[in-house]
DSSP file (Angstrom, degrees, kcal/mol; ACC not computed):
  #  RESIDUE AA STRUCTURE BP1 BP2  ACC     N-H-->O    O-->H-N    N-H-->O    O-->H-N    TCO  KAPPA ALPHA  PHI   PSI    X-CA   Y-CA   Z-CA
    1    1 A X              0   0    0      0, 0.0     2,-0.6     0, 0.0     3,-0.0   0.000 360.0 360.0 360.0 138.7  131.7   72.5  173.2
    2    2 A X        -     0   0    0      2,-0.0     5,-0.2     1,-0.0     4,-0.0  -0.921 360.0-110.3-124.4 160.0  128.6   73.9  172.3
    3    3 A X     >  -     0   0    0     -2,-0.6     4,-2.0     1,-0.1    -1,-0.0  -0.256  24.7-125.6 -73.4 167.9  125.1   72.9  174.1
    4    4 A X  H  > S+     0   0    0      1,-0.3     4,-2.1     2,-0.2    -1,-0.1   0.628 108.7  61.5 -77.0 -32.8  122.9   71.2  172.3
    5    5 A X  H  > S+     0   0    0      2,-0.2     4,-0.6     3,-0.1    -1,-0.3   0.527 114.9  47.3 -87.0 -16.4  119.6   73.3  172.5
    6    6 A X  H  > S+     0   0    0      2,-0.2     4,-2.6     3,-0.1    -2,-0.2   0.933 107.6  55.9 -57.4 -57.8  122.4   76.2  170.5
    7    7 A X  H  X S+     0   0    0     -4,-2.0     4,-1.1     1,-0.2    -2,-0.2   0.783 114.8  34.1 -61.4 -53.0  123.5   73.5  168.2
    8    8 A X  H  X S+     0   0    0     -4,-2.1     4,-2.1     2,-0.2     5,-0.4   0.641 114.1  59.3 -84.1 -14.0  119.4   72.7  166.8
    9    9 A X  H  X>S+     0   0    0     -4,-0.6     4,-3.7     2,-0.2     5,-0.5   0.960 105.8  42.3 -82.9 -40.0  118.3   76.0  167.0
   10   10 A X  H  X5S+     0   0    0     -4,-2.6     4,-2.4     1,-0.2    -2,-0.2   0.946 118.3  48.7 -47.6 -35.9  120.9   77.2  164.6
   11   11 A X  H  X5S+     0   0    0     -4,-1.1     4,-1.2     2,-0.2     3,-0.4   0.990 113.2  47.5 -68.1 -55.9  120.1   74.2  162.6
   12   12 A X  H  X5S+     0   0    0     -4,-2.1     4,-2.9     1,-0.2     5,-0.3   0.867 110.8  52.0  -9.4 -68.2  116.3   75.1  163.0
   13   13 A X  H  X5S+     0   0    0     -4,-3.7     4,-1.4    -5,-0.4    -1,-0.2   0.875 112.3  44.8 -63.6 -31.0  117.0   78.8  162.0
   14   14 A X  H  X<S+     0   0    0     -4,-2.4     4,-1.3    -5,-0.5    -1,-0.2   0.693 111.1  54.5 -97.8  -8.4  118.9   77.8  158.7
   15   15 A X  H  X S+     0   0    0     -4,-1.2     4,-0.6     2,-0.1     5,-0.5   0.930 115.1  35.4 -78.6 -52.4  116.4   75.3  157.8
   16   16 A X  H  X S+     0   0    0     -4,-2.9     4,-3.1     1,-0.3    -2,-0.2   0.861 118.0  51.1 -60.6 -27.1  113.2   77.7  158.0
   17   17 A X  H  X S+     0   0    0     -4,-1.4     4,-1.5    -5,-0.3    -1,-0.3   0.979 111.3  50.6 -87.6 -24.6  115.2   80.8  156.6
   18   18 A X  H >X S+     0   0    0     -4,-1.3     3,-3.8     1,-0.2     4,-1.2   0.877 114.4  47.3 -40.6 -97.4  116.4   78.2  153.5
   19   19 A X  H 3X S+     0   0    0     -4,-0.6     4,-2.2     2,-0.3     3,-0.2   0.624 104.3  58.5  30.1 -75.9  112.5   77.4  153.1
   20   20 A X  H 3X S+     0   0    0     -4,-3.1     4,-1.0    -5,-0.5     5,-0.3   0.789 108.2  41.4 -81.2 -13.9  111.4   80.8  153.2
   21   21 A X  H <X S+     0   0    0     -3,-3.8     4,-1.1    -4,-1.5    -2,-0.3   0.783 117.8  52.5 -96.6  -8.3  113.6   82.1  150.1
   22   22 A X  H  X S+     0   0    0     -4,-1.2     4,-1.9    -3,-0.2    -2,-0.2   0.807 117.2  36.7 -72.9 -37.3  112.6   78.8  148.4
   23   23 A X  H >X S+     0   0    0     -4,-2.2     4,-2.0    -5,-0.3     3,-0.9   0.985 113.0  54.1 -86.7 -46.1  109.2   79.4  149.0
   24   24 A X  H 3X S+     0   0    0     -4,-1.0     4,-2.0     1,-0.2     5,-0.4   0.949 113.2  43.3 -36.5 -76.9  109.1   82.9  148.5
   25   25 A X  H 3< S+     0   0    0     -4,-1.1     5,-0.3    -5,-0.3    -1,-0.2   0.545 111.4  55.4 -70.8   0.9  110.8   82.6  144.7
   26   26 A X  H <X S+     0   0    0     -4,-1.9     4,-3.1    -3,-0.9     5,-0.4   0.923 107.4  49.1 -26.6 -84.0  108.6   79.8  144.1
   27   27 A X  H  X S+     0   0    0     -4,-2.0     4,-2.5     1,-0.2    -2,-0.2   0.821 129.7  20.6 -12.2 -71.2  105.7   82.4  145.0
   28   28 A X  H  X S+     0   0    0     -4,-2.0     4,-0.7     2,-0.2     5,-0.4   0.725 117.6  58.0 -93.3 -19.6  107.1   85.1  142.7
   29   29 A X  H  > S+     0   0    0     -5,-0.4     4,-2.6    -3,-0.2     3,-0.5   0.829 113.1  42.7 -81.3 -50.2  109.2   83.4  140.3
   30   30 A X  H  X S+     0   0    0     -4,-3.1     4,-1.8    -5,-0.3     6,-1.4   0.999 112.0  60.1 -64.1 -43.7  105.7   80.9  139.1
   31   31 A X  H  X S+     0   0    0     -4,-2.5     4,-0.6    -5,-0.4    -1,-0.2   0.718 108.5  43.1 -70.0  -4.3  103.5   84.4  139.3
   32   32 A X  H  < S+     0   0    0     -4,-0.7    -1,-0.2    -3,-0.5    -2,-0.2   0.711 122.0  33.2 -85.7 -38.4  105.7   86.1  136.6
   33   33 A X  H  < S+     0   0    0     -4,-2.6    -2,-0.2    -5,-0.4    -3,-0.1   0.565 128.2  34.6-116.6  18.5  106.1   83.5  134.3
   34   34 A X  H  < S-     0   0    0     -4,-1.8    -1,-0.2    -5,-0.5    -3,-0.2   0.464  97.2-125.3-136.9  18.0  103.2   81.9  134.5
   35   35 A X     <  +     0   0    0     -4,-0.6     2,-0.3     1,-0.3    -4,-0.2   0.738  50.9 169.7  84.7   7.3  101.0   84.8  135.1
   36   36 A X        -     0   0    0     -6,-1.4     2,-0.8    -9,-0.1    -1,-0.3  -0.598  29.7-149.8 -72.6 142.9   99.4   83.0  138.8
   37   37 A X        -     0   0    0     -2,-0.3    -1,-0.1     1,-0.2    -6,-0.0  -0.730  12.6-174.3-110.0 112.5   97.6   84.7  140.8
   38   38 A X        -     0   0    0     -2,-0.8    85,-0.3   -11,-0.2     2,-0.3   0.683  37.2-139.3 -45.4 -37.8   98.3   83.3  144.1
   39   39 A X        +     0   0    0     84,-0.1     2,-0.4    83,-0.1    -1,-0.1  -0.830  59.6  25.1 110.1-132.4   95.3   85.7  145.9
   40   40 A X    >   -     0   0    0     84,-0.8     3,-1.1    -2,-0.3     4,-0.5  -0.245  64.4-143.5 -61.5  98.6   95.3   87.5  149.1
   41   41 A X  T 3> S+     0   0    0     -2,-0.4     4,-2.2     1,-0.2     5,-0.2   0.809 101.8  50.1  -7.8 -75.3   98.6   88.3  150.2
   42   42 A X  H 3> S+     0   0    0      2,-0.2     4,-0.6     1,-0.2    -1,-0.2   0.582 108.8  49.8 -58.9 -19.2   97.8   87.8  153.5
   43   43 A X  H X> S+     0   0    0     -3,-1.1     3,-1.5    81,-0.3     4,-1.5   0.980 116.2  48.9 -68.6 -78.2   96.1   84.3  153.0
   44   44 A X  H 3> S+     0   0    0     -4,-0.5     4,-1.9     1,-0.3    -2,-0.2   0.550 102.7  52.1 -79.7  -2.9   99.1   83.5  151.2
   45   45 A X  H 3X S+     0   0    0     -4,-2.2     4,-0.8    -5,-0.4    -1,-0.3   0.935 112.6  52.3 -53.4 -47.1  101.9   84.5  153.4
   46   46 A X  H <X S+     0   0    0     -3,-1.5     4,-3.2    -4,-0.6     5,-0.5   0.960 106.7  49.3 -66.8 -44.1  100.3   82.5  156.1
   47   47 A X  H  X S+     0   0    0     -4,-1.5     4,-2.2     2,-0.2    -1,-0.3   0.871 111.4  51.1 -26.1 -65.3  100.0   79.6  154.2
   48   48 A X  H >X S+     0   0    0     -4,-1.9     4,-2.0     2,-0.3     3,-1.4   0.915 111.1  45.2 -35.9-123.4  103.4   80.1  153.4
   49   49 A X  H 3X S+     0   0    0     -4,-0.8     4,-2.8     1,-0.3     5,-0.3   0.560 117.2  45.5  11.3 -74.8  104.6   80.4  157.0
   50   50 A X  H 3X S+     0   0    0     -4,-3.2     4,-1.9     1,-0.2    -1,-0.3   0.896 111.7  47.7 -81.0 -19.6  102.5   77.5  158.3
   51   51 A X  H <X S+     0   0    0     -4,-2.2     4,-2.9    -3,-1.4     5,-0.2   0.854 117.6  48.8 -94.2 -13.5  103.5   75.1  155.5
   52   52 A X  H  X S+     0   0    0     -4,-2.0     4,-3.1    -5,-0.2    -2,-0.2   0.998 113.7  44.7 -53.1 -61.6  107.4   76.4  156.3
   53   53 A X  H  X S+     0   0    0     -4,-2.8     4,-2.1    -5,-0.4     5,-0.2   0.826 113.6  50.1 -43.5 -45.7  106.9   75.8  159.6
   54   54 A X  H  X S+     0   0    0     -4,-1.9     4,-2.4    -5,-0.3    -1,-0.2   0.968 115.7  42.6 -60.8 -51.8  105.1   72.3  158.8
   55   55 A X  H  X S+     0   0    0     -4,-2.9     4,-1.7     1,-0.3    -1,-0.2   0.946 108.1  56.5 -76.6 -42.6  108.0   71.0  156.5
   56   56 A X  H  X S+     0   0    0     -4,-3.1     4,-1.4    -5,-0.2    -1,-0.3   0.752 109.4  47.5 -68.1 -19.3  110.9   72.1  158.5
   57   57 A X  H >X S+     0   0    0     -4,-2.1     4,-1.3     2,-0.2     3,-0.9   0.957 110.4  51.5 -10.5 -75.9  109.6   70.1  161.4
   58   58 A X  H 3< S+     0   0    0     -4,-2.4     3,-0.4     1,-0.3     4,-0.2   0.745 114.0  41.8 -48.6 -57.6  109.1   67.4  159.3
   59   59 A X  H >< S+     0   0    0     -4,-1.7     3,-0.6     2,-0.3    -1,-0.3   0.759 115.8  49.6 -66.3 -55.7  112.8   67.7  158.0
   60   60 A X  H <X S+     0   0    0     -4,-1.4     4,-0.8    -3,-0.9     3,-0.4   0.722 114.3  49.0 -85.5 -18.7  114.3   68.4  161.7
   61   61 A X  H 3X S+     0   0    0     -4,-1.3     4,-0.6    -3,-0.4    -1,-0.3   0.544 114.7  40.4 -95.0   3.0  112.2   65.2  162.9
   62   62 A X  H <4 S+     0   0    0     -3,-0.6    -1,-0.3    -4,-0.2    -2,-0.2   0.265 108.6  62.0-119.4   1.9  113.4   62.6  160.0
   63   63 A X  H  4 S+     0   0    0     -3,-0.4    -2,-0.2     2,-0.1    -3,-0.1   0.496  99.9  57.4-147.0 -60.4  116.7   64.0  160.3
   64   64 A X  H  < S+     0   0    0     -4,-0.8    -2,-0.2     1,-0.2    -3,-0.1   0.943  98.6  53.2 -24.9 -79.7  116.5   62.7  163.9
   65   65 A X  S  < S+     0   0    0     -4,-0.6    -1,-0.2    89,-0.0    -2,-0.1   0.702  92.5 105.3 -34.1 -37.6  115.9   59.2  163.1
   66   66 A X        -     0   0    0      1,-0.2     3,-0.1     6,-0.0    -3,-0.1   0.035  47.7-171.9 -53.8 174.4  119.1   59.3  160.7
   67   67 A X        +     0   0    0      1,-0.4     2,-0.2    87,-0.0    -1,-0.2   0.424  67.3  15.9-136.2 -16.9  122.0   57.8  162.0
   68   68 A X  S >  S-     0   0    0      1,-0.0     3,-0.9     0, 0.0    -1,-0.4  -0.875  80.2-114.0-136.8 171.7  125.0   58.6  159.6
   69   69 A X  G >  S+     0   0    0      1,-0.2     3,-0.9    -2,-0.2     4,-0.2   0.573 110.1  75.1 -92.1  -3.2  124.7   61.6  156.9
   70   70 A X  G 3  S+     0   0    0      1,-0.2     3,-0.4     2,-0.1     4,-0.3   0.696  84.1  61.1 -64.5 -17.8  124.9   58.9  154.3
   71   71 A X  G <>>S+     0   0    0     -3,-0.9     4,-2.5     1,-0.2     5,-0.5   0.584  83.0  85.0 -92.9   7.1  121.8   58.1  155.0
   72   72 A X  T <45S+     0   0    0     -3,-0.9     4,-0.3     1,-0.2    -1,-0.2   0.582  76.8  62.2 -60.8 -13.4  120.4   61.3  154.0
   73   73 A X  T  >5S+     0   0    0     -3,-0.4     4,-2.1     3,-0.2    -1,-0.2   1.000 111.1  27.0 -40.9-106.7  120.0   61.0  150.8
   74   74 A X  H  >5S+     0   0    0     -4,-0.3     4,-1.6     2,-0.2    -2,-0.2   0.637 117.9  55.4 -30.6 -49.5  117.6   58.0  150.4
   75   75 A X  H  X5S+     0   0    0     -4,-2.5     4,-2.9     1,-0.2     5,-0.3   0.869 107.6  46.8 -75.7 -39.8  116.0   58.3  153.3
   76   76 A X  H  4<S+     0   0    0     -5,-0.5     4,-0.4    -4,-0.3    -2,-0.2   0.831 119.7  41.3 -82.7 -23.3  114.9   62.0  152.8
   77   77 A X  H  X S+     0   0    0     -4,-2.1     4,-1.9     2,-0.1     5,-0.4   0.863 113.6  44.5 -80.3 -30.8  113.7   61.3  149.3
   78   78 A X  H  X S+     0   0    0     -4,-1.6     4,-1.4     2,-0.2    -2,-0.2   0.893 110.3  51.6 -53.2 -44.3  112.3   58.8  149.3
   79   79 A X  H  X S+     0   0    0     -4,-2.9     4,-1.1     1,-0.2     5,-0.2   0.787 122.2  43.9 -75.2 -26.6  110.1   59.5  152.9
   80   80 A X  H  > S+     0   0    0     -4,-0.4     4,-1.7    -5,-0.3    -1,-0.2   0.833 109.6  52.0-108.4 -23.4  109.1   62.9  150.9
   81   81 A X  H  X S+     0   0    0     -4,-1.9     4,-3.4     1,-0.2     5,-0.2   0.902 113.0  44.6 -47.3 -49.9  108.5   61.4  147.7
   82   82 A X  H  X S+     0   0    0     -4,-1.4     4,-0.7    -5,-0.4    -2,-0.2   0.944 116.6  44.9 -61.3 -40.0  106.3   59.2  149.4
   83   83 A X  H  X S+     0   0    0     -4,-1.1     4,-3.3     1,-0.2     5,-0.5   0.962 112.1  52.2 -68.7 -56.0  104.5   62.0  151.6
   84   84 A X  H  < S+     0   0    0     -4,-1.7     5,-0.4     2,-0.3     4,-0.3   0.762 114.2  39.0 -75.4 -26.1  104.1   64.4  148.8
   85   85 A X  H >< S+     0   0    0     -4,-3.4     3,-9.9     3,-0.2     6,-0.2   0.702 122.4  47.4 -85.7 -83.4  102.3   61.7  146.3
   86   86 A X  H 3< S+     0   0    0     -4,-0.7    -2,-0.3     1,-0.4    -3,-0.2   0.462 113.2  47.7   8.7 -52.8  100.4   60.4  149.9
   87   87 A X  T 3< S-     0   0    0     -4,-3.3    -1,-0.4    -5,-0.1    -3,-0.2   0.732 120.9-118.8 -86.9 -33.9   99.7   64.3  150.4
   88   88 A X  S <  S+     0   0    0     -3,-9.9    -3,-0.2    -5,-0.5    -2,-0.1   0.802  78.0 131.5  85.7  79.5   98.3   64.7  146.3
   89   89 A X  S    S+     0   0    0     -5,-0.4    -4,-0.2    24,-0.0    -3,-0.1   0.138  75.7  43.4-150.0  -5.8  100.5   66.8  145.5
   90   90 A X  S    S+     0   0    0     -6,-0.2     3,-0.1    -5,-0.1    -5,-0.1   0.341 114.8  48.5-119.5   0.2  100.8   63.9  142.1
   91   91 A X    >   +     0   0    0     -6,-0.2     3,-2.5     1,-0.1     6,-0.1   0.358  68.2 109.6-113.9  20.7   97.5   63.5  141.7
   92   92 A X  T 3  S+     0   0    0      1,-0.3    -1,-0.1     5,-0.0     5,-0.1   0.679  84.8  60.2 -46.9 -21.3   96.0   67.3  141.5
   93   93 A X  T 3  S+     0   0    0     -3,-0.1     2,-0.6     3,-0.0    -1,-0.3   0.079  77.5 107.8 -94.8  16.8   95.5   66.6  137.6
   94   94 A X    X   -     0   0    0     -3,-2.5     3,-0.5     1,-0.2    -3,-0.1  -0.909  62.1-151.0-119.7 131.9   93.2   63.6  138.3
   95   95 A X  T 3  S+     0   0    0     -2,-0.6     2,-0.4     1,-0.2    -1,-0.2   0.902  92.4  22.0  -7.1 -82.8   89.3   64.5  137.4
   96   96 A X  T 3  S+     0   0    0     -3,-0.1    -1,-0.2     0, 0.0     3,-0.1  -0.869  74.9 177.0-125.9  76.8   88.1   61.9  140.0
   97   97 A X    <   -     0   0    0     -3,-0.5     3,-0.0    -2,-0.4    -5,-0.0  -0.449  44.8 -92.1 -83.8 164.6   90.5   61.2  142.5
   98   98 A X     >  -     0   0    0      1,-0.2     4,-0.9     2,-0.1    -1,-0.1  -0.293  23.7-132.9 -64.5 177.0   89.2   58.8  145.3
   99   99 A X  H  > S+     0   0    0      2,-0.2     4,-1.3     1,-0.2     5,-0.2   0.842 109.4  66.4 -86.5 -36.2   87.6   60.5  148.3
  100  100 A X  H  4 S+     0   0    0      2,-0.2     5,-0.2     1,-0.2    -1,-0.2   0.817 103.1  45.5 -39.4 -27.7   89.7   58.1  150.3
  101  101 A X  H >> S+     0   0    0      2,-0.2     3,-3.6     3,-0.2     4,-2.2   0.991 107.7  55.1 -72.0 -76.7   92.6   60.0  148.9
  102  102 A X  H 3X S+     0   0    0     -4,-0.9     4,-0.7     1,-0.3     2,-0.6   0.791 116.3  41.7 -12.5 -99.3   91.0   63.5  149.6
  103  103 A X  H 3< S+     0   0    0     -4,-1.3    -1,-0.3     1,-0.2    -2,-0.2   0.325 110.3  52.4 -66.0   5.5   90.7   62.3  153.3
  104  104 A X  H X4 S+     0   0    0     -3,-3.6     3,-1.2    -2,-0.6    -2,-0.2   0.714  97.7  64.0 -97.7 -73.5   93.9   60.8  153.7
  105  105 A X  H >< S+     0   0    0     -4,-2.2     6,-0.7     1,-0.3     3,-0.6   0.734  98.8  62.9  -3.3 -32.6   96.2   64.0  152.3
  106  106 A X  T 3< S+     0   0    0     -4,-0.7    -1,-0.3    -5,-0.3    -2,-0.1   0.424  84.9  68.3 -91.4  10.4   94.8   65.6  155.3
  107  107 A X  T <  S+     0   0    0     -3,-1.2    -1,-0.3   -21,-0.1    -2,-0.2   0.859 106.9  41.5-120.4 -45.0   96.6   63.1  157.4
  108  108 A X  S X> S-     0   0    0     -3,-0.6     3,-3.4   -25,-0.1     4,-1.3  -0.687  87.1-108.8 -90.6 145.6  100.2   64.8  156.3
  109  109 A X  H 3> S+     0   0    0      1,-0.3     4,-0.5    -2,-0.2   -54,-0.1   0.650 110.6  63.3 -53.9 -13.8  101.5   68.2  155.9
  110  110 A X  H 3> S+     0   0    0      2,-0.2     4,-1.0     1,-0.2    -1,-0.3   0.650 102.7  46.3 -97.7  -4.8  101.7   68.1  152.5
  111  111 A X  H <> S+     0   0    0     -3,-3.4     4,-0.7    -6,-0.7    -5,-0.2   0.917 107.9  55.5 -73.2 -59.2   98.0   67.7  151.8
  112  112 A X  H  X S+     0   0    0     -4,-1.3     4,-1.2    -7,-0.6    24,-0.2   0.532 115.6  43.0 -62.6  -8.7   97.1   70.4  154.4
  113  113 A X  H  X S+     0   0    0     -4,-0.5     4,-0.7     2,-0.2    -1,-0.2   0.943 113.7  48.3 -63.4 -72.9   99.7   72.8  152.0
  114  114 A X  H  X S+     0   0    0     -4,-1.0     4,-0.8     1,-0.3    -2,-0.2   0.245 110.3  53.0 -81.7 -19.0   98.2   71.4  149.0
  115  115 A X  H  X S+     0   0    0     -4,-0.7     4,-1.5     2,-0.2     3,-0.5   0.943 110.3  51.5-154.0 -96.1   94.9   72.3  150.9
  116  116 A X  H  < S+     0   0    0     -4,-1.2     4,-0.3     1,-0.2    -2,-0.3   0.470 105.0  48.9   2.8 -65.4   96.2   75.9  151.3
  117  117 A X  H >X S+     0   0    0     -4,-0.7     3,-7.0     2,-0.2     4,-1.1   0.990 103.5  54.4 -40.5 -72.1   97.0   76.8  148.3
  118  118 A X  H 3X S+     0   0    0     -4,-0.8     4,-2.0    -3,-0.5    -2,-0.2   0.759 109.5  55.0 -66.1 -23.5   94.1   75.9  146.4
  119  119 A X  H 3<>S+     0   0    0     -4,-1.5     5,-1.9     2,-0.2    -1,-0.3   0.799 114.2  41.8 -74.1 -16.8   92.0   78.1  149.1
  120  120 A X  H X45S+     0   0    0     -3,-7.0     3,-5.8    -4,-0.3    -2,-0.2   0.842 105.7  55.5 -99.8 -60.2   94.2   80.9  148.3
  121  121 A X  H 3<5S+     0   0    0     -4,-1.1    -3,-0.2     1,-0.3    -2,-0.2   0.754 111.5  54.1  -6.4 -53.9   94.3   80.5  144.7
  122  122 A X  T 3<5S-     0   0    0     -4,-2.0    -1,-0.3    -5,-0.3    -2,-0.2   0.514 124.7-108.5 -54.5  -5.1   90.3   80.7  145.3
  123  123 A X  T < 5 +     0   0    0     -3,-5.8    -3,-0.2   -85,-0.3    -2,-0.2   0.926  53.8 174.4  61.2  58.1   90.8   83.6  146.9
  124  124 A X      < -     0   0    0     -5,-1.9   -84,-0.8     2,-0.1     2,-0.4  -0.116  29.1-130.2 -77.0 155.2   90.3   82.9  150.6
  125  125 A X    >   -     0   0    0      1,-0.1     3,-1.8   -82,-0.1     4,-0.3  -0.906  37.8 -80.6-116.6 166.6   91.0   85.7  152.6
  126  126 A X  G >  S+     0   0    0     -2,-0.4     3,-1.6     1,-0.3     4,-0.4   0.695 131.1  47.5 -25.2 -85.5   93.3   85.3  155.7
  127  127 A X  G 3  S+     0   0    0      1,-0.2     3,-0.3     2,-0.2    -1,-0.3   0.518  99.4  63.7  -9.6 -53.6   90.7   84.1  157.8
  128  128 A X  G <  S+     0   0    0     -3,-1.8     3,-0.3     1,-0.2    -1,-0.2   0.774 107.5  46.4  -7.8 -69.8   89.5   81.6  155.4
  129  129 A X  S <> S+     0   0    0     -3,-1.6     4,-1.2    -4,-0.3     5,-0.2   0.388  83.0  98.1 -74.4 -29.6   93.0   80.0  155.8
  130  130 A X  H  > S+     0   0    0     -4,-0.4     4,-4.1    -3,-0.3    -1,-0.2   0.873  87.3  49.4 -54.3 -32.7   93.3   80.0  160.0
  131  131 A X  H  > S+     0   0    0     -3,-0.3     4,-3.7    -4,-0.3    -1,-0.2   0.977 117.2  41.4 -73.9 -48.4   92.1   76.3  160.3
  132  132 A X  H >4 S+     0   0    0      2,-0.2     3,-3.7    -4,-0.2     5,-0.2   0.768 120.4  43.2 -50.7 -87.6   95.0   75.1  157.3
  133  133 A X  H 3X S+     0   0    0     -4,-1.2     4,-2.2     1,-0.4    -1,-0.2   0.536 114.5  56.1 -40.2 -46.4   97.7   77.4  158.8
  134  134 A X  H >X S+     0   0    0     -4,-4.1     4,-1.5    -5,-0.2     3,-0.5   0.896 115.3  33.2 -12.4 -76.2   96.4   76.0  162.2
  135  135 A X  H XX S+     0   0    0     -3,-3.7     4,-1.7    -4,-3.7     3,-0.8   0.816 113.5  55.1 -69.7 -43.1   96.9   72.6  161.3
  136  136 A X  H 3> S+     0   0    0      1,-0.2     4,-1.3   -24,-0.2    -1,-0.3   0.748 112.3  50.1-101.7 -15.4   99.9   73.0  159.2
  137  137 A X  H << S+     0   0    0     -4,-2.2    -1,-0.2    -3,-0.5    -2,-0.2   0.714 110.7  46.7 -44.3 -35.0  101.6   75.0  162.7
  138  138 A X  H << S+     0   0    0     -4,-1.5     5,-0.4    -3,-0.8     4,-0.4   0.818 113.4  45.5 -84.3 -45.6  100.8   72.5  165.2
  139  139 A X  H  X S+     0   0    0     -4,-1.7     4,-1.7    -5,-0.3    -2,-0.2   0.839 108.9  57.5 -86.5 -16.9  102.0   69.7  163.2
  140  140 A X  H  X S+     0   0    0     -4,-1.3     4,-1.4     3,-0.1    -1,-0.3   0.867 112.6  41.3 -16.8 -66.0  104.9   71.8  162.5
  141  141 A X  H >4 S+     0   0    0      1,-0.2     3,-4.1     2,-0.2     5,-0.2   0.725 112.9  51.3 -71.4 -93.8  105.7   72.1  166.5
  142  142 A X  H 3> S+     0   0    0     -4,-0.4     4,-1.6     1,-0.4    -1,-0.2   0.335 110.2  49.3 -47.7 -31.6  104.9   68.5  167.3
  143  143 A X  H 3X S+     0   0    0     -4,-1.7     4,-0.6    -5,-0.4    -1,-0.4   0.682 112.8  49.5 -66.3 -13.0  107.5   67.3  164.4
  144  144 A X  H <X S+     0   0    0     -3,-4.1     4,-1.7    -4,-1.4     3,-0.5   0.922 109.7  56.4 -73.8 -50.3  109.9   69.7  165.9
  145  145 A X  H  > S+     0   0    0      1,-0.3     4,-2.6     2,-0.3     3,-0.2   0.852 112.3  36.3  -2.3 -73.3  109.0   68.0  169.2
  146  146 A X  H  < S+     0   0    0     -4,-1.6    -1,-0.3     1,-0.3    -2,-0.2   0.733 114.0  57.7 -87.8 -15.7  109.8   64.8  168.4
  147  147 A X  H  X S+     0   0    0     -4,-0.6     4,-0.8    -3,-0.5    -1,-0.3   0.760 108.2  43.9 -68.0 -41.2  112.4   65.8  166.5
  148  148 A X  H  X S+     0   0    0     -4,-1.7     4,-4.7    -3,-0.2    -2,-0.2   0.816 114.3  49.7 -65.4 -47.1  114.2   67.6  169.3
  149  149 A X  H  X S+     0   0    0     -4,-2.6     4,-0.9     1,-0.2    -1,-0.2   0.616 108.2  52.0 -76.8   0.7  113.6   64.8  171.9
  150  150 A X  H  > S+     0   0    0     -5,-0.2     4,-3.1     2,-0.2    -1,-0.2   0.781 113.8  50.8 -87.6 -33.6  115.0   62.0  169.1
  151  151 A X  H  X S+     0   0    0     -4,-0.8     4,-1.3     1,-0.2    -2,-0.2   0.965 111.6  46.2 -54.9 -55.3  118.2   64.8  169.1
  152  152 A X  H  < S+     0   0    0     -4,-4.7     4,-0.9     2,-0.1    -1,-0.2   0.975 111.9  48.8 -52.2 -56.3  118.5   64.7  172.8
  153  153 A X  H >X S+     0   0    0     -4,-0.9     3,-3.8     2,-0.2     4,-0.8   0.942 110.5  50.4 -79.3 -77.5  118.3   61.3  172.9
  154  154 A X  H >< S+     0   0    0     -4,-3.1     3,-1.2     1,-0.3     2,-1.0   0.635 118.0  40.0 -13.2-111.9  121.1   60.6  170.1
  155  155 A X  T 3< S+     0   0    0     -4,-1.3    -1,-0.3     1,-0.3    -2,-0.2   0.250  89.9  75.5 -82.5  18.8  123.3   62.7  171.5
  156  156 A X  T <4        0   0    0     -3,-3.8    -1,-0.3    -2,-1.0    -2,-0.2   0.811 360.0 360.0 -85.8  -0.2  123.0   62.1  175.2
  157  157 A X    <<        0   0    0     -3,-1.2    -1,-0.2    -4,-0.8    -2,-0.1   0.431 360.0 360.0 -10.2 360.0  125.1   58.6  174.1
């Protein structure tokens, strides 16, 4: 048997280091061949970092909820489809999105990414960035949170 608190951090540890080579050859892969320049290093690493940290939360706490691995599927595309348009992350091309929109994104992690970027992409410098990275950490922990105590809860059956 292995405890439980072993069992999610290893799960923990292989979601974020997945993550960080996805995000990382995003990062490098999109500035060769398409010639972005993301900006400040150091603005975007953090970015990076907090919007790992944000999604794999997100992931560990919806993941929770599941109740068979069949339902992973659906559930987890659909709930991130749905976040990621909800975030603007499908409307970035639109002129004159509403401001309702604008202020809602900021209500999910994938706005406060979305939100990130486009400061480093301005060229923010690290600093610039602390409030995003902030937000996108915390909300990080607290989906891990709830994610952990939904885990406990499952398995203490």
């Amino acid at each position: 048997p292995v405890p439980l608190g072993s069992l999610l951090s290893g799960k923990l540890a292989g979601v974020l280091a997945a993550l960080a080579v996805q995000a990382a050859v995003l990062l490098v892969a999109s500035s060769i061949a398409f010639r972005i320049s993301w900006g400040a290093p150091g603005a975007v690493l953090a970015v990076a970092a907090g919007t790992i940290v944000a999604a794999g939360g997100f992931g560990i706490m919806l993941m929770s909820f599941l109740r068979s691995s069949r339902q992973t599927g659906p559930v987890l595309g659909g709930v991130i489809t749905i976040i990621g348009m909800l975030g603007g992350l499908m409307t970035t091309g639109l002129p004159q999105a509403p401001p309702a929109l604008e202020r809602f994104s900021l209500v999910v992690p994938t706005g406060w990414a979305l939100r990130g970027l486009r400061q480093t992409l301005a060229g923010a410098p690290a600093g610039e960035v602390l409030v995003t990275v902030s937000v996108l950490l915390a909300m990080g922990a607290g989906f891990m949170l709830v994610g952990l105590l939904g885990f406990r809860r499952r398995f203490a059956r």
